[in-house]
C-alpha positions as CSV (number, residue, x, y, z in Angstrom):
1,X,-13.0,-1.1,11.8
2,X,-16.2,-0.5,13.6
3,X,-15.3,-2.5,16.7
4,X,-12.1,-1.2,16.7
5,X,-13.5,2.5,16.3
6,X,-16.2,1.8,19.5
7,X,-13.5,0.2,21.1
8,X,-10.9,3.2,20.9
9,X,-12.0,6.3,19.3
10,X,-9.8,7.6,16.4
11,X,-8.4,11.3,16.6
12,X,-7.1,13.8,13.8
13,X,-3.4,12.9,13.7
14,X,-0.4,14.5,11.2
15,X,1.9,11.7,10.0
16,X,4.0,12.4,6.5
17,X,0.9,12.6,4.8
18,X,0.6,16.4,3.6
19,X,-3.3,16.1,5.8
20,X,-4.6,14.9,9.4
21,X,-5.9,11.5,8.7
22,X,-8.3,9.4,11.0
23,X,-7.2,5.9,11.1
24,X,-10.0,4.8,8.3
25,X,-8.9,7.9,5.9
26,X,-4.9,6.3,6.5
27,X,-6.7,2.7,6.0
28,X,-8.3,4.1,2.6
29,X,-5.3,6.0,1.5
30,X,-3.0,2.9,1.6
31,X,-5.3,0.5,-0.2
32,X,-5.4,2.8,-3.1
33,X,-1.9,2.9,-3.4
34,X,-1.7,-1.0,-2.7
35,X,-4.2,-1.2,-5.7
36,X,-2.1,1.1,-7.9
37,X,1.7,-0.3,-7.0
38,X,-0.4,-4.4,-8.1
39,X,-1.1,-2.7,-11.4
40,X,1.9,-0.6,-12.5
41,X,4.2,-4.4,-11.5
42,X,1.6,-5.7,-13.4
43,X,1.9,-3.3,-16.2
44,X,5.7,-3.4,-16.3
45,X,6.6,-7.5,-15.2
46,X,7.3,-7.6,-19.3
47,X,9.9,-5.0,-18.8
48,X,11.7,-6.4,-15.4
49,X,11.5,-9.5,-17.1
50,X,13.6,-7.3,-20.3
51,X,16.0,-5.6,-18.5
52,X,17.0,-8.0,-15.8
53,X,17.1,-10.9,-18.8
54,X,15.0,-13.5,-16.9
55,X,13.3,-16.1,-18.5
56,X,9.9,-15.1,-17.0
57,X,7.9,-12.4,-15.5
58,X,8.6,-11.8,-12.1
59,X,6.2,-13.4,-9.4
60,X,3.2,-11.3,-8.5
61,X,4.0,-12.2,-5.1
62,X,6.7,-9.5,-5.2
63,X,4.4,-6.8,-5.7
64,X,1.8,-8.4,-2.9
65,X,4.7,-8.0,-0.3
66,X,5.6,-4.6,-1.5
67,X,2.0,-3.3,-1.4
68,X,1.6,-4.8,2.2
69,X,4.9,-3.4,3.1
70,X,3.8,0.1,2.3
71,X,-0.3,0.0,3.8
72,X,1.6,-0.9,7.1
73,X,3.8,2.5,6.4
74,X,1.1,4.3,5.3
75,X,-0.9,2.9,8.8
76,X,1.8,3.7,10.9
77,X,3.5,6.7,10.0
78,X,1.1,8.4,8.0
């Protein structure tokens, strides 16, 4: 981030986020909520694995792709 910050200077930019963000805030911002999406799949694997009767929890890999899916979105658009 501090090559890339040297390299191109960040600016104050509105995305869907209800605040400007810099790029670092937006970079901050999304791995909290990759952090907290890993530990509510975590927390509720038992249950998917209830409702959708499978014989096993669901792959944590799941919740790696969806937590990468939304720090890009939070990156990009926020």
């Amino acid at each position: 981030m501090t090559v890339w910050e040297i390299k191109s200077p960040t600016t104050l930019r509105k995305g869907f986020l209800p605040m400007a963000t810099t790029r670092g805030d937006r970079l901050f911002i999304g791995l909290l909520g990759a952090a907290y999406i890993n530990l509510a799949f975590v927390g509720l694997s038992g249950k998917f694995a209830e409702w959708l009767t499978l014989e096993q929890d669901p792959s944590i890999w799941i919740s790696f792709a969806i937590s990468i899916a939304a720090l890009l979105l939070v990156m990009r658009k926020g």
